[in-house]
N, C-alpha and C positions, 0 to 999 in steps of 0.2 A: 504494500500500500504506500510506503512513505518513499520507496523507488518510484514508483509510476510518477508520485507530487513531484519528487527532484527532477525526474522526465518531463514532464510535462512545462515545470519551470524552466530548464532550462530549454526547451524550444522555443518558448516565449520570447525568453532572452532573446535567442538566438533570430528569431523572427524580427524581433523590437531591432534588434542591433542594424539588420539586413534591409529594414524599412524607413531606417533613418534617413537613410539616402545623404548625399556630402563626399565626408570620410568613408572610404574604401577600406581602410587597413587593419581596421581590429573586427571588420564584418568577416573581412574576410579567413580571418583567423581563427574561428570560431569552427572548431569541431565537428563531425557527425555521430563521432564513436562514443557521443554522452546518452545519445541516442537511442543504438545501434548496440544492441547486447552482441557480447563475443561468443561467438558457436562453441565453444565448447563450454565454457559457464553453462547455457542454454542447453546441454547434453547431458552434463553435470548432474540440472535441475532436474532432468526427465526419468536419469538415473533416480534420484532419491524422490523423484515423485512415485513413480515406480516399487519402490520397495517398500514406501507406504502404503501403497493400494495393495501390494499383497500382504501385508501382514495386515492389515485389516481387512480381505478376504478370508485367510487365514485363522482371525480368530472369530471370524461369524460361521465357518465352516466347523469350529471348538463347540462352539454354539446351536449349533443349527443341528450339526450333520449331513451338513450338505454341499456340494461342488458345483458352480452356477456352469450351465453347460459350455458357456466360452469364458473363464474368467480374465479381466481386464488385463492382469497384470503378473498373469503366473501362466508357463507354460512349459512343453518339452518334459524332461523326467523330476523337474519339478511338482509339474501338475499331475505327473502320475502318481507321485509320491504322496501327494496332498489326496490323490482320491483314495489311495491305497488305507491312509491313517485316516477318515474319514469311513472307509468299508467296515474298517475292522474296529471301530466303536461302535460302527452302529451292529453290527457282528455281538458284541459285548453284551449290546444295552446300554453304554456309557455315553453321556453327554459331558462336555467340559463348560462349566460359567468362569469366563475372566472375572477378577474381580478386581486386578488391578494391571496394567500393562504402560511399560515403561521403554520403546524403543529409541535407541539410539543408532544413530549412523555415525562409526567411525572414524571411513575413510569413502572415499572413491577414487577409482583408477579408470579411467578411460584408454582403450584402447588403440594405437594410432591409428587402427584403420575407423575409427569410432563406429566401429560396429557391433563391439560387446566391451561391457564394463566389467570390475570387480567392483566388489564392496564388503568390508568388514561391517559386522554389527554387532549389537550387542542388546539382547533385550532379557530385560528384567519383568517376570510376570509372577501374580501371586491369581492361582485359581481352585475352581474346586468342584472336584469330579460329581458325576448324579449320576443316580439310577435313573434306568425310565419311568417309572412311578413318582422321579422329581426332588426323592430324598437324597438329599449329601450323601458322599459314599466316602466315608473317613473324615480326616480334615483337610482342611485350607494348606497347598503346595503350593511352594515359593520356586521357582526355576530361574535358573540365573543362566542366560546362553550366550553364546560366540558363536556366531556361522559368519562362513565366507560364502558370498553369493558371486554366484554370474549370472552376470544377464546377457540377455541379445537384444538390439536394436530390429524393431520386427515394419514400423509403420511411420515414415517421417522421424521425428524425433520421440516417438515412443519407444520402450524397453518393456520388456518381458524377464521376470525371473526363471532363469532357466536352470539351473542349479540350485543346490544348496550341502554346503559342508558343515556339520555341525564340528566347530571344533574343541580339543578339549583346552581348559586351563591352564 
């Protein structure tokens, strides 16, 4: 939000400067790149927009028990994986309620061909198993996790989680 004001400011500027008309020298000095986001920052975002939407597919699917037939932002042996743990609660009887979740994004690496990223993460969840009848089944689990993610760049500047490494400590 407070980028877009400083964008928006500074075209004004840059308009106000260009419409003054006179003086040529400091209009013409005046920038496009205040503008004009740098393609990879703008890859960067799409990367961590991306691992957002699937860990919050992720934990509605804990949820639900369910896998949306094309999910936005998971795919490849990712998504198999995700329907596979998904099968086999509902196999169980076991639904999972977040009750607290805490993701962080570590790192990102873009790849030069910017056609897949990595990404370290780190997410902090506290939840808590049910039976199908709705009752708690034990108590309240805290998981503290590290995965390394890959993704692929599948649609313009869209990514897909295509991996995932749980790693250890």
């Amino acid at each position: 939000m407070i980028a877009r004001r400083v964008a928006a400011l500074l075209t004004v500027v840059a308009i106000g400067a260009i419409g003054c008309g006179g003086e040529s020298g400091p209009a013409s000095t005046v920038s496009s790149t205040a503008s004009t986001p740098d393609p990879q920052q703008q890859l960067e975002a799409a990367v961590r927009d991306a691992i957002r939407r699937d860990h919050a597919e992720s934990v509605r699917s804990l949820e639900t028990n369910e896998v949306p037939a094309r999910p936005v932002a998971t795919g490849g042996p990712a998504l198999a994986q995700l329907r596979q743990s998904v099968a086999d609660r509902r196999r169980s009887g076991v639904r999972v309620r977040s009750l607290s979740q805490h993701l962080r994004i570590l790192s990102v690496r873009l790849d030069p061909s910017y056609e897949t990223a990595t990404a370290l993460i780190r997410d902090d969840q506290r939840v808590q198993p049910i039976k199908r009848n709705g009752r708690p089944l034990g108590k309240p689990v805290e998981l503290h996790e590290r995965a390394r993610l890959l993704l692929h760049r599948v649609r313009g500047d869209q990514f897909v989680v295509w991996q995932v490494e749980v790693l250890r400590r």
